[in-house]
C-alpha positions in Angstrom: 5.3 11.4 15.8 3.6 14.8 15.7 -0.2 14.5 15.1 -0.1 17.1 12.5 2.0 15.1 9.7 -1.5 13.1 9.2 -3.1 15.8 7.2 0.5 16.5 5.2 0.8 13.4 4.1 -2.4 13.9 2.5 -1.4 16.7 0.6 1.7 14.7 -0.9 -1.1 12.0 -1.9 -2.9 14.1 -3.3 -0.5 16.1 -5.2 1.0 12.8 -6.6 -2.7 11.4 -7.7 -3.4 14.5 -9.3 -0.1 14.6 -11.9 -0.2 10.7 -12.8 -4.4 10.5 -13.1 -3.7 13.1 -16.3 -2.2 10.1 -17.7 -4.9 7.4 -16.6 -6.1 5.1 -19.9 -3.0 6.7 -22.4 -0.9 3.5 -22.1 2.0 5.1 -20.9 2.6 3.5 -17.2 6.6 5.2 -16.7 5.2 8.6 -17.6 2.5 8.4 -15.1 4.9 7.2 -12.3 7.1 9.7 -13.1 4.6 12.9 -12.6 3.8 10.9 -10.0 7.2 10.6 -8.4 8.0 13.7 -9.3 5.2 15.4 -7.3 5.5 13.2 -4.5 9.0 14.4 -3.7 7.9 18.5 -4.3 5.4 18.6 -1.7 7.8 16.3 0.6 10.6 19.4 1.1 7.3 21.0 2.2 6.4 18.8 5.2 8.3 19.5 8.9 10.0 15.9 9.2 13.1 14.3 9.6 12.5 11.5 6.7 14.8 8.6 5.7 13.0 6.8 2.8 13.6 2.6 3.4 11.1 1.6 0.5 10.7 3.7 -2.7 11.7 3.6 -6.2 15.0 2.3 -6.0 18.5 1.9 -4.9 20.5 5.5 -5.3 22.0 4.5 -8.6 18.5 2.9 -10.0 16.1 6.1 -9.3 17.0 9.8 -9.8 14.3 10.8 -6.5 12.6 9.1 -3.7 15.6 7.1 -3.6 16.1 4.3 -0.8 18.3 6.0 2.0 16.8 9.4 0.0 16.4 12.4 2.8 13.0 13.9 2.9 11.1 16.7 4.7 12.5 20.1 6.1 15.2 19.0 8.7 13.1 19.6 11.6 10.7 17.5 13.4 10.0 14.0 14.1 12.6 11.5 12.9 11.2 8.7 10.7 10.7 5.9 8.2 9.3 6.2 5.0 7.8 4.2 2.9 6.3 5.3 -0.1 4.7 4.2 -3.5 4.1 7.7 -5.6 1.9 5.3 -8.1 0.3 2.0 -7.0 -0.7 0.5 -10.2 1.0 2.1 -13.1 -0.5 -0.6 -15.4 -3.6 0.1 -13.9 -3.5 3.6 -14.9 -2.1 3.1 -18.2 -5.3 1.1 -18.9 -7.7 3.1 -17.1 -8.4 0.7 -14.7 -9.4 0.2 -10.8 -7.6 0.6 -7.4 -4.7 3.0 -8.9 -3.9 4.8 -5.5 -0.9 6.9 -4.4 0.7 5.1 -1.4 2.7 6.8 1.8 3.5 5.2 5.1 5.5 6.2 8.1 6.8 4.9 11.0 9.2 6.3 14.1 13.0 5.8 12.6 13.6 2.1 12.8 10.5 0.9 12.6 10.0 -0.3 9.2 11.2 -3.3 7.7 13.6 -2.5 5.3 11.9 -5.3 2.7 14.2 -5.9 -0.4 12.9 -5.6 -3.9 11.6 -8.7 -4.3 8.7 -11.3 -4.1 6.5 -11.9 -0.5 3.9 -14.8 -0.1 0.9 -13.0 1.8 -2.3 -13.4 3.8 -4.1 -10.6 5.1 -6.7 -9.8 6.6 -9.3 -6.8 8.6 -10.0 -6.6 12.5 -12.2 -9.6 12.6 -10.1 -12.2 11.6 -6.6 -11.1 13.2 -5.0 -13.7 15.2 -7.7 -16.7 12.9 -4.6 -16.9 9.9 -1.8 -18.6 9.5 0.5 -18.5 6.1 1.4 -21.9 6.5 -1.6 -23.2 6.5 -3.4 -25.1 3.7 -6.4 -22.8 1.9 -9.2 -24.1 3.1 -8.1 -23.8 6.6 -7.8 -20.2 6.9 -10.9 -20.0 4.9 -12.7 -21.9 7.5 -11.4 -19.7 10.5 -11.9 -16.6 8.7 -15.2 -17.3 7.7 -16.0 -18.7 11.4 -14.6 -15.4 12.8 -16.7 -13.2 10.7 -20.0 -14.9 11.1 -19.7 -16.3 7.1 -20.1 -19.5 5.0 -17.0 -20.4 3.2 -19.9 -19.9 0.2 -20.4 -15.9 1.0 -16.3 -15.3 1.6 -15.0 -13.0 -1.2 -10.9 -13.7 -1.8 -8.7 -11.0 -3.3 -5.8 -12.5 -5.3 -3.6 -11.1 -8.0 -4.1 -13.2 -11.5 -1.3 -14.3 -12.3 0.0 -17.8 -13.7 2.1 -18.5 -10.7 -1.5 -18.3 -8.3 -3.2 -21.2 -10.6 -2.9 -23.3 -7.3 -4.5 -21.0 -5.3 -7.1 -20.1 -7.5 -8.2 -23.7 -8.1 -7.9 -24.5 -4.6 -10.1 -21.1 -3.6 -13.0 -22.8 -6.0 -12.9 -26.3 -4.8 -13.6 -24.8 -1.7 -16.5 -23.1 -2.9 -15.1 -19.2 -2.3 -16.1 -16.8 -4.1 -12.9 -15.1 -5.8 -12.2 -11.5 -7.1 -9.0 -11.5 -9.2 -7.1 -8.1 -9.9 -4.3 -7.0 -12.0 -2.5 -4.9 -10.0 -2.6 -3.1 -7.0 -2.3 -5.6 -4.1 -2.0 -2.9 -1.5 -5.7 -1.7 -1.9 -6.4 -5.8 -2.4 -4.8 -5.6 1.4 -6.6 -2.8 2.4 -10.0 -3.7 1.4 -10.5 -6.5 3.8 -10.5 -4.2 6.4 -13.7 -2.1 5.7 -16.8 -4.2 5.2 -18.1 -2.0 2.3 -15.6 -3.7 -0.6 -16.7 -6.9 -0.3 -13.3 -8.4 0.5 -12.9 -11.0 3.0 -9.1 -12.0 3.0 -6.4 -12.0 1.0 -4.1 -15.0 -0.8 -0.5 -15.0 -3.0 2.7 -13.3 -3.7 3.9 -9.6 -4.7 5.8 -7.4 -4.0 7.9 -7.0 -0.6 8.0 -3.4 -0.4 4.0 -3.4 -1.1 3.8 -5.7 1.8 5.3 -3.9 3.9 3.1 -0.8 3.2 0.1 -2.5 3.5 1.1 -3.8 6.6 1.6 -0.1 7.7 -2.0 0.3 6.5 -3.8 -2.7 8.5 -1.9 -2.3 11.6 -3.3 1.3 11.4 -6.9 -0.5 11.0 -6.3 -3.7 13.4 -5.6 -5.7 10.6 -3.1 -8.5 10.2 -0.3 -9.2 7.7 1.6 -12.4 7.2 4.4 -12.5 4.9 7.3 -14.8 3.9 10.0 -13.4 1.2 10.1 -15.3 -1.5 13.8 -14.9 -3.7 13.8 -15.8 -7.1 17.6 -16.3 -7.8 21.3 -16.4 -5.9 21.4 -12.7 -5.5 18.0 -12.2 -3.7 18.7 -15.5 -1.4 22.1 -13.4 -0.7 20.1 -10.6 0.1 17.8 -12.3 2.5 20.9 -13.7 4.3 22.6 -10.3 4.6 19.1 -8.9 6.3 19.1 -12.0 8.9 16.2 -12.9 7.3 15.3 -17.0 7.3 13.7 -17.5 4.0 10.9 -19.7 5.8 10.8 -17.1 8.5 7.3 -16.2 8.9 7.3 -11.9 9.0 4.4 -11.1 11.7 3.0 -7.7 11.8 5.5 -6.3 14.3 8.1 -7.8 12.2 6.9 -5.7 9.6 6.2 -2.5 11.4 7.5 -2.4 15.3 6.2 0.1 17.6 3.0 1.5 18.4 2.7 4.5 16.2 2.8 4.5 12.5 0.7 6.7 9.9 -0.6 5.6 6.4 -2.3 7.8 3.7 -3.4 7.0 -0.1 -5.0 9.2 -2.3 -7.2 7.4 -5.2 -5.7 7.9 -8.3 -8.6 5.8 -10.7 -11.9 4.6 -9.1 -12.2 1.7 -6.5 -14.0 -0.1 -4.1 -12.8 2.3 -1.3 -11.5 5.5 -2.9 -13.1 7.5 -6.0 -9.9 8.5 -8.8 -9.1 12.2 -9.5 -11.8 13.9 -11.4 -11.3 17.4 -13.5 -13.5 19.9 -14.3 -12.0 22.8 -15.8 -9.2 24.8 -13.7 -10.0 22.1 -11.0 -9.7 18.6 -9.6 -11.3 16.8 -6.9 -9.7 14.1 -5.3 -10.5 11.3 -2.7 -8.1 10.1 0.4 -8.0 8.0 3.3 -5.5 9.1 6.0 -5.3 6.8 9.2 -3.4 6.6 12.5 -2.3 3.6 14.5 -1.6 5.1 17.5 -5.0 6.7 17.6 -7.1 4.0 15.6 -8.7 7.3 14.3 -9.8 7.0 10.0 -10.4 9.6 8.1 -11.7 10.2 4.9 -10.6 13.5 2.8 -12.1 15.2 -0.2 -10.3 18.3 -1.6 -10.9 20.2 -4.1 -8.2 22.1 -5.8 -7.2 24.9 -8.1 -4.6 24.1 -10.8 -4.2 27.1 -11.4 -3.4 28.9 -8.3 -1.8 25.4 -7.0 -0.6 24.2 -10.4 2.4 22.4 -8.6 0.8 21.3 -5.6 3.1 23.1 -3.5 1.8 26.2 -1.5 0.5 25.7 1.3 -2.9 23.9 2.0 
């Protein structure tokens, strides 16, 4: 992949974070995906690629734009995967609360899991503790080898988990052990993400969500030296159908190069409301400042991007940068 689509997938980020934060705290989650969305896929016919999206809002007949199989760049360039999630956390922004980020990830053609729409058990977790977890393990085991791998008491370990009824297990089993706990709404992506810098607070994280956001986050850690460990999870006939058709063993355990082969891959989010790791979009009269993390596996280079930008000489998001 060329080095230059780093900073362009920034600008998509950032173009989608700045429509959907105009909605942040109105209580209207499908308007804010769809500015969003609807951003997203503007800046993309801007960006020199050869795109196939594999995760995104839909099947062809489900989503009018950044359809599944959807092509998306210029026609020239790299070919490659994308994955992408124009709104992380549309409850989240519908609320006004934290960790609302707009998601991308790429990967050479091929490369990325093409995860169906449906529930994944994960465990993740940041550069120390890659190769100390193991999904099928009981709690308190990976909370000892984390916590052993990163110098910690069980006592000072801080587990990210989504509260929800179906993680009461989890939860009860996290204090018994004597973890400390931080329990989100949405937004398991940035839960994912967060054990990887030392700054959140985050030490690993527990339970089921989404596939497709699995997959991104993987994108995300491999890109940090991170680990992933994922098993789908199918509600129903039709999903258990589904996992069959993809040669997928539903007690398959999905390893990070299951989830994203190769050695190259490229992940960027924009903040779209406040978090541990990114600041939300502010305005300020004709302008609005935003707050991204772009990040590179092949390179293991991070950065962190502030722009600043005029609505009204930019009020699509579409000129150049």
């Amino acid at each position: 992949m060329e080095r230059s689509l780093s900073m362009e997938l920034v600008r998509v980020t950032e173009a989608a974070a700045l429509k959907s934060a105009r909605w942040m705290g109105r209580g209207k989650k499908n308007e804010a995906d769809d500015a969003a969305t609807t951003a997203m896929r503007a800046v993309f016919d801007t960006i020199p690629m050869r795109g196939t999206v594999v995760i995104g809002e839909g099947e062809m007949d489900e989503a009018p734009m950044l359809y599944i199989g959807e092509k998306l760049g210029t026609g020239e360039g790299p070919l490659v995967d994308v994955a992408v999630d124009p709104l992380e956390g549309t409850d989240i922004v519908a609320s006004g609360g934290w960790n609302a980020l707009s998601v991308i990830a790429i990967a050479d053609g091929g490369n990325l899991l093409h995860a169906p729409d449906m529930y994944m058990q994960k465990i993740a977790v940041g550069p120390e503790a890659v190769g100390q977890i193991d999904i099928n393990a009981p709690i308190l085991d990976n909370l000892k080898a984390v916590a052993k791998a990163k110098n910690k008491d069980i006592e000072d370990m801080v587990a990210i988990v989504l509260d929800r009824p179906r993680h009461e297990a989890i939860i009860t089993e996290l204090r018994e052990a004597g973890a400390r706990i931080k329990l989100i709404g949405d937004g398991d992506v940035a839960g994912a993400i967060n054990t990887a810098f030392d700054t959140t607070g985050v030490d690993i994280l527990f339970g089921m969500g989404g596939a497709p956001e699995g997959v991104i986050a993987a994108v995300a850690l491999k890109c940090l030296g991170g680990e992933l460990q994922g098993k789908l999870m199918p509600q129903n006939d039709a999903e258990l159908a589904r996992c069959k058709k993809m040669g997928i063993d539903v007690n398959q355990v999905l390893t990070m190069e299951d989830l994203v082969r190769g050695d190259d891959a490229i992940f960027a989010a924009t903040g779209v409301t406040d978090g541990e790791l990114l600041k939300g979009v502010q305005f300020k009269g004709a302008y609005g400042s935003t707050h991204s993390v772009v990040m590179r596996a092949k390179s293991g280079t991070v950065r962190f991007v502030e722009g600043r930008h005029s609505l009204r000489k930019k009020p699509n998001m579409v000129m150049g940068s």
